[in-house]
C-alpha positions in Angstrom: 93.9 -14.3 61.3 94.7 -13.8 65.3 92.0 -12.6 67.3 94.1 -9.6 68.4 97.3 -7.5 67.9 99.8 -9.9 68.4 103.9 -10.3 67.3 104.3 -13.5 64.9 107.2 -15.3 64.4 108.3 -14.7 59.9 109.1 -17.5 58.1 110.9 -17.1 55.2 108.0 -17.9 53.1 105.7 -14.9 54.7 109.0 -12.5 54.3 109.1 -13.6 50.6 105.2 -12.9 49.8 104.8 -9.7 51.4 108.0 -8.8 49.6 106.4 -9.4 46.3 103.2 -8.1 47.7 104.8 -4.3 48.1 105.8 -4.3 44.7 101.7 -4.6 43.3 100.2 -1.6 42.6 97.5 -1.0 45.9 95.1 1.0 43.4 94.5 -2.4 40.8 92.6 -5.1 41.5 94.4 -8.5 42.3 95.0 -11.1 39.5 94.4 -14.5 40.1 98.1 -14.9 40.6 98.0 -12.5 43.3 94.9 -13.4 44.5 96.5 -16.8 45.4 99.8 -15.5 46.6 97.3 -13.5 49.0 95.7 -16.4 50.2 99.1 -17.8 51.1 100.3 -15.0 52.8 96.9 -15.0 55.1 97.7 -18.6 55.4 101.1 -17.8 56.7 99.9 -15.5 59.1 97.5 -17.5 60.6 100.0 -20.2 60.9 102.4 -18.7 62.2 103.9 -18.8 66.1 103.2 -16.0 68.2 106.2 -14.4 69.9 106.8 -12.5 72.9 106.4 -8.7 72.9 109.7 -7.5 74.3 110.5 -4.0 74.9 113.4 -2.5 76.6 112.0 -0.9 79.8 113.2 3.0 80.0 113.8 4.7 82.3 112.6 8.2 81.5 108.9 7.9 83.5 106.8 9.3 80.6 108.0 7.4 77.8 107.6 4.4 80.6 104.4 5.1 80.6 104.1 5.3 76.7 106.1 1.6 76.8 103.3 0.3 79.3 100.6 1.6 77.8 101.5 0.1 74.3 102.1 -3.2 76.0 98.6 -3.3 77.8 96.1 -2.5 74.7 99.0 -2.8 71.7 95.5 -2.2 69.5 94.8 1.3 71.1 94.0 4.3 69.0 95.4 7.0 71.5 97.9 9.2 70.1 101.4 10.0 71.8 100.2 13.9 71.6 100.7 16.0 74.3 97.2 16.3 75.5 94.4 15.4 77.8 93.8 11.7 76.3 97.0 11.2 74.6 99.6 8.9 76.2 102.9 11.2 77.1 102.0 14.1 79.0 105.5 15.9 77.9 105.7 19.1 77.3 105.8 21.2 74.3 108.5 19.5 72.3 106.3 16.1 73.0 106.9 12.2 73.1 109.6 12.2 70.1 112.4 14.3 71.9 112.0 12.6 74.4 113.3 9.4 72.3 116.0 11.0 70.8 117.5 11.8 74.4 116.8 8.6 76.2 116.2 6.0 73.3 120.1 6.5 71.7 
């Protein structure tokens, strides 16, 4: 497995496996048969290219700051919340109005 967060390139073999993967129910434990298709899907994933993180710059300066931060530490656990700590200082309505104005 990478290191850290990164964006991998999907071969078709990964898109395949995972597809399967969502249909198994996440309460049961794994049969040998998924067992093995698990192994080849962490296989796959450590194999696989990295890719470039690519985000359209905004240009609204909060959610810019929201796009930065994200791109900096992609692994951060601060929230988007609209408090002391939390990435977009935006008001009341908060970071997800903001999208649906300037992210259309």
């Amino acid at each position: 497995m990478p290191a850290a967060p990164c964006v991998i390139a999907i071969s078709e073999v990964l898109r395949v496996l995972v597809s399967r993967a969502e249909t198994w129910d996440p309460g049961a434990s794994l049969s040998p048969e998924q067992d093995r298709i698990a192994q080849v899907i962490l296989d796959e994933i450590s194999r696989a290219p990295h890719e470039s993180l690519h985000f359209p710059m905004l240009r609204d300066v909060r959610l810019l700051r929201v796009a930065r931060a994200l791109l900096e530490e992609p692994g951060s656990a601060r929230t988007l919340e609209a408090r002391p700590g939390g990435l977009a200082a935006t008001g009341a309505h908060g970071p997800g109005c903001l999208c649906l104005v300037h992210c259309k």
